[in-house]
C-alpha positions as CSV (number, residue, x, y, z in Angstrom):
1,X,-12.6,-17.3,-23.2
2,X,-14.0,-13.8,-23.6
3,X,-14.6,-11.0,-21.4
4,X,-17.7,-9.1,-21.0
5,X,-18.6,-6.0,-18.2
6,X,-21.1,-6.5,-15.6
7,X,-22.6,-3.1,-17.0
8,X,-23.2,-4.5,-20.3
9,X,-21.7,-1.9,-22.5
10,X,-18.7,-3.1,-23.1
11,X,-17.7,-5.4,-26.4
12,X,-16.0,-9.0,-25.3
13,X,-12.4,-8.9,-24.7
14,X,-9.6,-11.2,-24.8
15,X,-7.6,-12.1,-21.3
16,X,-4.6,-9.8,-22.3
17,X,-6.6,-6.4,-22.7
18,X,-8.4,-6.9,-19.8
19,X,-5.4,-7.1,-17.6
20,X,-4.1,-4.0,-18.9
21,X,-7.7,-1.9,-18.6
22,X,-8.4,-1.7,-14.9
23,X,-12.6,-1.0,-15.4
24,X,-14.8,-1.2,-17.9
25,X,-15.4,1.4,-20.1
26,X,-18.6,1.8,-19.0
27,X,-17.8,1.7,-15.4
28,X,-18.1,-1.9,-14.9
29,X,-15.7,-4.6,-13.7
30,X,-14.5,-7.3,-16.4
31,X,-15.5,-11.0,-16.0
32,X,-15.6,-14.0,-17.8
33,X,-19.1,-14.8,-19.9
34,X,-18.7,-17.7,-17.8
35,X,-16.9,-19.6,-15.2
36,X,-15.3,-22.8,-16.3
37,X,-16.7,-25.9,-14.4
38,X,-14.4,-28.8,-13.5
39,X,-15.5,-32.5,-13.2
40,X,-14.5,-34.6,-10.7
41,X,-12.1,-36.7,-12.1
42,X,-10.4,-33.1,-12.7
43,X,-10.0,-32.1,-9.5
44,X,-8.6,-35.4,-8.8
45,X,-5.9,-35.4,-11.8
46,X,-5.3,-31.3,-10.0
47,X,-5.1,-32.7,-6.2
48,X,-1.5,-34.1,-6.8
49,X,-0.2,-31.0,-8.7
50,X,2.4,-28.8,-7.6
51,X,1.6,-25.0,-7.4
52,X,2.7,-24.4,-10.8
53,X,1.6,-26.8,-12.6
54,X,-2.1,-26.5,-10.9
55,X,-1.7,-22.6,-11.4
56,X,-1.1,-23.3,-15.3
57,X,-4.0,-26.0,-15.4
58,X,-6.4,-23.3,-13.5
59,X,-5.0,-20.0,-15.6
60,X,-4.9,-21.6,-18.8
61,X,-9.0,-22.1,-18.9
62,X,-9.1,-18.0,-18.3
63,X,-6.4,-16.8,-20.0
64,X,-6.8,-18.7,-23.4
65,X,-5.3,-15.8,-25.7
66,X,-1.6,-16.7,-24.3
67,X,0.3,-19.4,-25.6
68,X,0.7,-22.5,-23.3
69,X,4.5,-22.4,-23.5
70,X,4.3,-18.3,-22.8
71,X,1.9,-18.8,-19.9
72,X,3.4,-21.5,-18.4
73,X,7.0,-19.4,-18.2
74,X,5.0,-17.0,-16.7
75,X,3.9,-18.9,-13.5
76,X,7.2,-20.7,-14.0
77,X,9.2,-17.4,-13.0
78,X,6.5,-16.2,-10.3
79,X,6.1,-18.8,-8.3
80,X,9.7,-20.0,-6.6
81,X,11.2,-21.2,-3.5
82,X,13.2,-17.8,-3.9
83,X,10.5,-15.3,-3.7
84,X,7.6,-17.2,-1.4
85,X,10.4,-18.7,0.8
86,X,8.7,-22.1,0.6
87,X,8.3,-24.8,-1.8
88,X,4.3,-25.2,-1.2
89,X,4.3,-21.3,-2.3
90,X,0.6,-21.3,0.0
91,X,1.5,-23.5,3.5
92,X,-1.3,-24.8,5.0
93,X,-1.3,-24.6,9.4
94,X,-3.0,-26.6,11.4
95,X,-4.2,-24.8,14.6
96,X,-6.2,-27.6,15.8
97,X,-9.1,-30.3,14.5
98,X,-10.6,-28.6,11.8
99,X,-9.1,-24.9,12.3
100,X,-6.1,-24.2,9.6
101,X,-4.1,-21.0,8.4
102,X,-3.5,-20.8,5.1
103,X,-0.2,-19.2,4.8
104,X,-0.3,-16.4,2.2
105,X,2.2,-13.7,3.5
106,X,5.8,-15.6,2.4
107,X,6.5,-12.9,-0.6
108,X,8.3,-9.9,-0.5
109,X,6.2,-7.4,1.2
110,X,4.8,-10.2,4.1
111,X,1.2,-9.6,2.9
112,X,-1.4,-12.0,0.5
113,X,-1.6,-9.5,-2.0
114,X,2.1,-11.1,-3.2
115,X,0.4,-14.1,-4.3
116,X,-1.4,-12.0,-7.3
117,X,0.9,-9.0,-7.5
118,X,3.9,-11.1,-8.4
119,X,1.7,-12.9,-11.2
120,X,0.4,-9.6,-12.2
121,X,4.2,-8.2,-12.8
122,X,5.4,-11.0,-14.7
123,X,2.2,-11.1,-17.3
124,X,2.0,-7.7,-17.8
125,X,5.4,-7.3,-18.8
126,X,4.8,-9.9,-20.9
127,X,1.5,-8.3,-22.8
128,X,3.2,-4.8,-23.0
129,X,5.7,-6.5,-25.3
130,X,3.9,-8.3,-26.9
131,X,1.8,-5.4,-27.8
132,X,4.9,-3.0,-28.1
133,X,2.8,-0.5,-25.9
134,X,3.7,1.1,-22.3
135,X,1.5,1.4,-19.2
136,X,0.4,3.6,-16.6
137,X,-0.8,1.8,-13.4
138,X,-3.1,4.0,-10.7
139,X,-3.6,2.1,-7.4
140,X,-5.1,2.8,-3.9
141,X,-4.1,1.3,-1.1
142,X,-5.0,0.5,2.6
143,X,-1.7,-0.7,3.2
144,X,-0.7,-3.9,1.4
145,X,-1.8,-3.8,-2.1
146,X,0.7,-0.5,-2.6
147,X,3.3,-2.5,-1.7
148,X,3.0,-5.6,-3.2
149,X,2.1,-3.9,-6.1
150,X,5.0,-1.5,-6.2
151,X,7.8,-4.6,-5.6
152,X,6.2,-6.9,-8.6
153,X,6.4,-3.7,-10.6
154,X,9.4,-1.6,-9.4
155,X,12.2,-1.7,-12.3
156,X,9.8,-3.7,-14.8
157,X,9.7,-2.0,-18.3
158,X,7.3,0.1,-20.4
159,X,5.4,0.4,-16.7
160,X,5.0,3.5,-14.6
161,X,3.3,3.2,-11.2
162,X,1.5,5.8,-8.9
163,X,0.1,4.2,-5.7
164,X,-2.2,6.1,-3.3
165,X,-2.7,6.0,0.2
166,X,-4.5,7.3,3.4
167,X,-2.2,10.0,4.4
168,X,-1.2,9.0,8.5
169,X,-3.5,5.6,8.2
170,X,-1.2,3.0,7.4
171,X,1.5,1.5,9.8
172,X,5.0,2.3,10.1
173,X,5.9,-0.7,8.5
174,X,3.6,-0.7,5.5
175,X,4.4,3.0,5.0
176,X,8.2,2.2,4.9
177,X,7.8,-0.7,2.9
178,X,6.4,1.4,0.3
179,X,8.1,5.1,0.7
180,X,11.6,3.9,1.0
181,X,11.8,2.4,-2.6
182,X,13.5,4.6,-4.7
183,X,13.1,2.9,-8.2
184,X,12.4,5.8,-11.1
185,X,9.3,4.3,-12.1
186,X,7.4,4.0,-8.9
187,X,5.4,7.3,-7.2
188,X,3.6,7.4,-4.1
189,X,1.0,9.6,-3.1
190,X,-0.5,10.1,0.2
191,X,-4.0,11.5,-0.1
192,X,-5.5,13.8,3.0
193,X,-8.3,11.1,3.6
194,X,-9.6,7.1,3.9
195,X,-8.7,4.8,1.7
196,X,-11.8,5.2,0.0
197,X,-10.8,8.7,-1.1
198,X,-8.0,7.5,-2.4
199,X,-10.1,4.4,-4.6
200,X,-12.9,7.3,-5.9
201,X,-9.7,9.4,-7.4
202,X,-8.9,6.3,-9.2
203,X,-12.2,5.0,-10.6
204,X,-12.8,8.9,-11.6
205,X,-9.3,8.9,-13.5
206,X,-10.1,5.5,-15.2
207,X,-13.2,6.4,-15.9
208,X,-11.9,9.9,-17.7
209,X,-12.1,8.2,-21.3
210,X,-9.5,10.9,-22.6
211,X,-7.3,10.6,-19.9
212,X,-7.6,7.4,-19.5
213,X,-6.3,6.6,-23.5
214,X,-3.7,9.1,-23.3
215,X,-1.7,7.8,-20.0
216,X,-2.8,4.4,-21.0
217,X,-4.3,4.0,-17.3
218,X,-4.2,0.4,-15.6
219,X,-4.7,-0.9,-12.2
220,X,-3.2,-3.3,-9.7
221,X,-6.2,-3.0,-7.4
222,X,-8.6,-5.8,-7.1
223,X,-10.8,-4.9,-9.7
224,X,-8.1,-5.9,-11.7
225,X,-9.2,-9.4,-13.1
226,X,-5.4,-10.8,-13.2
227,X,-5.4,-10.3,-9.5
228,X,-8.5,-12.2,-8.9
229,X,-7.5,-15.0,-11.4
230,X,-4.4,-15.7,-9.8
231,X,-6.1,-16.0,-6.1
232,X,-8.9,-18.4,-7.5
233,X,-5.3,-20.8,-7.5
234,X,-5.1,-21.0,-3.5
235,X,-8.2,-22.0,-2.9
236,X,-7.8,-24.6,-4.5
237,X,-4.4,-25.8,-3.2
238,X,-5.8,-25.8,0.2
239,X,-8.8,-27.6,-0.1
240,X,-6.1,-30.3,-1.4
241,X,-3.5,-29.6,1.5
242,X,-6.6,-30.6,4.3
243,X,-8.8,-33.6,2.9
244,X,-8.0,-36.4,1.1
245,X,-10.9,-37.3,-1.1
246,X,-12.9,-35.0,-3.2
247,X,-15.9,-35.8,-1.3
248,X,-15.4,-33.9,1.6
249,X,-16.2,-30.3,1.9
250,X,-14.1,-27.2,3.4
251,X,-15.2,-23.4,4.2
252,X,-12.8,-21.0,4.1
253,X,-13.0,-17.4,6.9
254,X,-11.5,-14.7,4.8
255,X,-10.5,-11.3,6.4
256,X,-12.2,-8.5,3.9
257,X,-12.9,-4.9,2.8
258,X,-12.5,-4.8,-0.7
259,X,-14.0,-8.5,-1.1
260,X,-11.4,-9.6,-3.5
261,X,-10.1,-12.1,-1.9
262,X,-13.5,-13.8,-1.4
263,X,-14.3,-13.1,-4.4
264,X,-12.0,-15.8,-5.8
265,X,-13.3,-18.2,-3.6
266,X,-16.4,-17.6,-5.0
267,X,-15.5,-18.1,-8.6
268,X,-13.5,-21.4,-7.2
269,X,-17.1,-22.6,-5.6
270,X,-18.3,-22.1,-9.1
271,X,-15.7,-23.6,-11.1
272,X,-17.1,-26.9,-8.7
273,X,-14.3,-27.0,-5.6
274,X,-16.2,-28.6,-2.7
275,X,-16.6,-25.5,-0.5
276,X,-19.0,-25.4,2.1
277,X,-19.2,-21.9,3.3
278,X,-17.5,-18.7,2.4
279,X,-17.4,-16.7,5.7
280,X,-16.6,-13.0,5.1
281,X,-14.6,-11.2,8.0
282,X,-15.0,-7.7,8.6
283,X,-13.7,-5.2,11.5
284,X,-15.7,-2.3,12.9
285,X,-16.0,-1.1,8.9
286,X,-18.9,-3.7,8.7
287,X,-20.9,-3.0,5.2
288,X,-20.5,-6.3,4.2
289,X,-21.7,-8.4,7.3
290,X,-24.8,-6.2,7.1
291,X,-25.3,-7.1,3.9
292,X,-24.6,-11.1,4.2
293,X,-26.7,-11.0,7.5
294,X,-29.4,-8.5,6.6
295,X,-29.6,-8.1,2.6
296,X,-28.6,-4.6,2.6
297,X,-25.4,-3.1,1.4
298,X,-25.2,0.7,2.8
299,X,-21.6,2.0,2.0
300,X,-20.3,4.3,4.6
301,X,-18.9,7.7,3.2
302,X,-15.5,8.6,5.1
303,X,-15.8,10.6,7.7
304,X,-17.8,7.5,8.8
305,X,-15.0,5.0,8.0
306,X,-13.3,4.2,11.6
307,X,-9.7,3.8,12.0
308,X,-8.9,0.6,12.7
309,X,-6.2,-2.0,14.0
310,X,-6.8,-3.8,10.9
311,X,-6.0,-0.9,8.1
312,X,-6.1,-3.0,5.3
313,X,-9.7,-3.4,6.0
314,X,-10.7,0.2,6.6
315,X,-12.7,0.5,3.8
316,X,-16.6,0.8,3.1
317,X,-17.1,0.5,-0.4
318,X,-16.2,-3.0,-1.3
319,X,-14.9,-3.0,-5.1
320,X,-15.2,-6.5,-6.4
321,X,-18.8,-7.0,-4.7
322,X,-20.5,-6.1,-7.8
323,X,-18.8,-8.9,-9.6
324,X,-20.8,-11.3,-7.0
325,X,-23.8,-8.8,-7.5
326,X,-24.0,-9.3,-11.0
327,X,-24.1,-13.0,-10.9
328,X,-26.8,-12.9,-8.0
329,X,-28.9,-10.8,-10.3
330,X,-29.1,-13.3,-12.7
331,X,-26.4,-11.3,-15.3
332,X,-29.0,-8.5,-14.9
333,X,-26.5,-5.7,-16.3
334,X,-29.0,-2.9,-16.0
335,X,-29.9,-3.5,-12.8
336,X,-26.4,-3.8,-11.7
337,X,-25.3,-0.9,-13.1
338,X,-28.2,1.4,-12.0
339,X,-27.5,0.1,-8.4
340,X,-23.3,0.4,-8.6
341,X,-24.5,4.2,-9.7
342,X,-26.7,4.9,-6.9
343,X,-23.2,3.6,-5.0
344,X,-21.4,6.0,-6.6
345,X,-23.7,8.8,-5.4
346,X,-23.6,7.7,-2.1
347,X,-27.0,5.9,-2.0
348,X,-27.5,2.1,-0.7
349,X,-29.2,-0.4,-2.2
350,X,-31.5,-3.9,-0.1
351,X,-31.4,-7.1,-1.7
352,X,-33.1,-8.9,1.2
353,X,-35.5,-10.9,-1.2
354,X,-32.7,-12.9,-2.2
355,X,-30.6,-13.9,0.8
356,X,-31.6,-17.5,0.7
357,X,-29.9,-17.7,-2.6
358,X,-26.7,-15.9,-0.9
359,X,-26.7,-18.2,1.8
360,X,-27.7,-21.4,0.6
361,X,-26.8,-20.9,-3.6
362,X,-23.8,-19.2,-3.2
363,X,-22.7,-20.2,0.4
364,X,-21.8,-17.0,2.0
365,X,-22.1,-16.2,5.9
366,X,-20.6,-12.9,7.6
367,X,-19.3,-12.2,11.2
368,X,-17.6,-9.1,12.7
369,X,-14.8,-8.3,14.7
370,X,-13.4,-5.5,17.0
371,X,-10.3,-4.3,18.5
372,X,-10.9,-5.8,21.5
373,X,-11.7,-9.2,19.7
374,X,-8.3,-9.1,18.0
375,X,-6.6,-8.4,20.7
376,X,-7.7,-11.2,22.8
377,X,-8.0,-13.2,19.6
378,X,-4.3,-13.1,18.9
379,X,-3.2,-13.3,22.6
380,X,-5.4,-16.4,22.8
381,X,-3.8,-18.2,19.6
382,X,-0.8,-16.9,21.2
383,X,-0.9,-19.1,24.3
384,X,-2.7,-22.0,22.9
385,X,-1.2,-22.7,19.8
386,X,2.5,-20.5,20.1
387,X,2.1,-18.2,16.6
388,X,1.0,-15.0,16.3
389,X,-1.1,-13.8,13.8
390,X,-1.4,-10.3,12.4
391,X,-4.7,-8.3,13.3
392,X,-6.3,-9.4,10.3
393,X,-5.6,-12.7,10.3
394,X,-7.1,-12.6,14.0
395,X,-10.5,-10.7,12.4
396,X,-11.0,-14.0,10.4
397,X,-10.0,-16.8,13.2
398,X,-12.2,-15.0,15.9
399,X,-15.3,-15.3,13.4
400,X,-14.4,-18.5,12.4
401,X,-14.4,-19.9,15.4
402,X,-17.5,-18.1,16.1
403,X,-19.6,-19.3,12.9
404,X,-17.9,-22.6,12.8
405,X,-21.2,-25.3,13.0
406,X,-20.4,-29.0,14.1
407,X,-17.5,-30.8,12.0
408,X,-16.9,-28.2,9.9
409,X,-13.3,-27.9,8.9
410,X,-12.5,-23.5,8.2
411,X,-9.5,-22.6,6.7
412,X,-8.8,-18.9,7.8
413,X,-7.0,-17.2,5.0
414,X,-3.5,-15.2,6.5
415,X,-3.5,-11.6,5.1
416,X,0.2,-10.9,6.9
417,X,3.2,-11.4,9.4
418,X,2.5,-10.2,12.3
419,X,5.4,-7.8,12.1
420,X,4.0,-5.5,10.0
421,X,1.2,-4.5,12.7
422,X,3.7,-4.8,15.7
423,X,2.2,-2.5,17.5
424,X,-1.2,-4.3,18.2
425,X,1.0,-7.3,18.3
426,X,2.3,-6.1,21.6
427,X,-1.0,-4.2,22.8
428,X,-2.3,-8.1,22.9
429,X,0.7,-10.0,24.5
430,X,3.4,-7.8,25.6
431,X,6.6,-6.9,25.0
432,X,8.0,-9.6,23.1
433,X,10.4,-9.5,19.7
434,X,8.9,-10.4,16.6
435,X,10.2,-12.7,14.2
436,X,11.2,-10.8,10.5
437,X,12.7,-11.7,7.4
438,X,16.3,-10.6,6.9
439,X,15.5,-8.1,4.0
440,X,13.1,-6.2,5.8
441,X,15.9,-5.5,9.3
442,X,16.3,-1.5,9.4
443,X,13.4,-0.9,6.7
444,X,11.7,1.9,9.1
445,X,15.2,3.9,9.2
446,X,15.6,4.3,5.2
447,X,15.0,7.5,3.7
448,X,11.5,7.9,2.6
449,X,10.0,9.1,-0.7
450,X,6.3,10.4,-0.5
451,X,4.3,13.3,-2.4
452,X,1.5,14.4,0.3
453,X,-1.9,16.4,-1.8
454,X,-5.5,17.5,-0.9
455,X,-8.2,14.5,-1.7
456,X,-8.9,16.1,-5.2
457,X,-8.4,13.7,-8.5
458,X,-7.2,16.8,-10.2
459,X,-3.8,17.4,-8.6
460,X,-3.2,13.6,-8.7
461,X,-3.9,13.5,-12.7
462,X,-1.1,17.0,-12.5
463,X,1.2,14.1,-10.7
464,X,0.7,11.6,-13.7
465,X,0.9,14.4,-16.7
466,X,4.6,15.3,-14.9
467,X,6.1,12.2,-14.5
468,X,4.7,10.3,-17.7
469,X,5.5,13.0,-19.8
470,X,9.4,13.4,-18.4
471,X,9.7,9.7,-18.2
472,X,8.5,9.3,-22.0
């Protein structure tokens, strides 16, 4: 399997460069040339698998320039009981007839991005050894990514990690979570802005060419492809956990700003899994349900970005989208990349003509949801059902249910514990003490590590030369 750019300029690449090279060099997101299908009698062989072994039969069709043996010890040492507290890794819920959670927030940091991140760790410790060579990661983060990132990677060799983040955006848990590690090789950096400040000083540093080679830049954001392979697993495991025969169809609601997450459950749909719809959740940052309702995709710049009750979604330029572009536009490379530069300069683009092909080809439907909604969503799942749901989680439920045609069984994909957003938790039901893991009890009173600078790419790129330099 080789790797190509959705900008076109880019020679084909084997699994292992890609997962070090964050974008493109010419500004583009890696992809495969194609997506893998998988017959029937596949998915039914995969149905009875266990998370690793389906992980290894899934990741073994992208990532072909590993060995078999190597891969598999990969997945082997990601996913345990030990680190996702559970034996499924992914626990399916079942709210009521055709309504489940999918239960993605049992790693480390309580959040989904663990799923990828710990994957991500593991194989690029594994590539930097095998290529004797050393890595610099740049992130951005709304809030989960920075962690997750920063607890697959804190301690890990040859790797040196600076995460950025909305200075004052996040919540008290996510920024302690992520401030109060104090492992040498992890930096973070809380930019005077949104979070999509702090995603256009990364895509400017990666896409410095001389920088870039000298640090060796990476990313653990979703453009990376690693992260997106390793969600592709999931959606496949549920679909398993709720029917019994490969004739039945699920859709899945999936809470989303950067449109990673979805994005896997695209490539899944590809790949042949019997999804019906993929319903894309947004807050009051809404880009993407204009565009899956209307045809037009208008990012927001930030002072227009609102401030939300579900951070991790407070963003207006959604990353991955152009991956699903790309393939809508029939692998059209310039086109994509003269729209993705308009993006970059602020301007919009309508694709209108083709929304039958979005809905109906590719599947996709959109619904919003506001504070208010969230609130009474989780209060409502709350009394009904006895769990509580974190504010994003609530985001997809609430346009679940409000999407969700006759007999149509939705799987809502969980982006955290509630615990991590415990102040909206008790805006919507009261005063009541939220269940946490052991290893996160007194996490807001450590000591916390942060380096606060203007929104200017510059004085982050000052943080790196410091650091990398003194740290070899």
């Amino acid at each position: 399997m080789k790797y190509i750019s959705t900008r076109g300029q880019t020679e084909p690449m084997d699994f292992s460069d890609v997962l070090l090279m964050g974008l493109a060099p010419d500004g583009g997101l890696m992809l495969p040339e194609h997506y893998p299908t998988v017959a029937s009698d596949v998915l039914e062989e995969w149905r009875h698998l266990s998370y690793t072994d389906l992980a290894l039969a899934i990741m073994q069709r992208f990532a072909t320039d590993i060995p078999h043996a190597d891969l598999k010890d990969i997945i082997d040492r990601t996913y345990t009981e030990e680190v996702f507290g559970d034996s499924d890794i992914v626990p399916v819920r079942k709210l009521e007839d055709n309504l489940y959670i999918l239960g993605l927030s049992n790693g480390p940091t309580l959040a989904f991005k663990d799923v990828a991140m710990q994957f991500l760790g593991n194989a690029f410790e594994y590539v930097l050894k095998r290529q004797d060579a050393r890595i610099t990661i740049i992130g951005a983060t709304s809030g989960d990514t920075g962690s997750a990132a920063e607890y697959a990677l804190r301690g890990k060799d040859n790797i040196e990690v600076f995460m950025l983040s909305p200075h004052g955006k996040m919540s008290e848990f996510q920024r302690a979570q992520m401030y109060s590690l104090t492992d040498d090789n992890i930096h973070n950096i809380a930019i005077k802005g949104m979070f999509d400040d702090c995603q256009d000083i990364v895509k400017a540093l990666q896409q410095d060419a001389e920088f870039k080679a000298k640090y060796n830049l990476g990313t653990v954001n979703s453009i990376n492809w690693g992260r997106i392979l390793a969600q592709i697993v999931y959606y496949f495991k549920a679909y398993f956990a709720v029917t019994d025969s490969n004739e039945k169809t699920v859709s899945f609601s999936v809470p989303s700003g950067n449109f990673g997450n979805i994005c896997a459950g695209h490539i899944a749909r590809e790949m042949g899994l019997p999804i019906e719809r993929l319903i894309v959740a947004t807050n009051e940052n809404d880009v993407l349900n204009d565009f899956f309702n209307q045809g037009a995709y208008q990012p927001r710049t930030t002072d227009k970005t609102y401030v939300t009750s579900s951070p991790s979604m407070d963003i207006s330029k959604a990353s991955n989208f152009e991956r699903f572009v790309y393939l809508l536009l029939e692998k059209d490379s310039a086109r994509v990349h003269e729209l993705f530069e308009g993006v970059k300069s602020g301007q919009g683009f309508d694709l209108s003509e083709v929304m039958e092909q979005v809905n109906n080809r590719y599947g996709f439907a959109a619904g919003k949801s506001t504070h208010a909604d969230r609130l009474h969503t989780i209060k409502e799942v709350y009394e009904q059902y006895g769990e509580l749901v974190d504010p994003h989680t609530a985001d997809g439920i609430k346009v679940a249910k409000e999407l969700q045609k006759q007999g149509e069984v939705i799987i809502c994909a969980e982006t955290a514990l509630p615990v991590k957003f415990a102040e909206t938790i008790i805006e919507a039901v009261g005063p009541i003490e939220i269940a946490r893991p052991k290893h996160t009890e007194g996490l807001e009173d450590l000591e916390q590590h942060v380096t606060v600078l203007d929104n200017k790419a510059e004085l982050v790129a000052e943080q790196i030369r410091q650091h990398v330099t003194a740290n070899g």
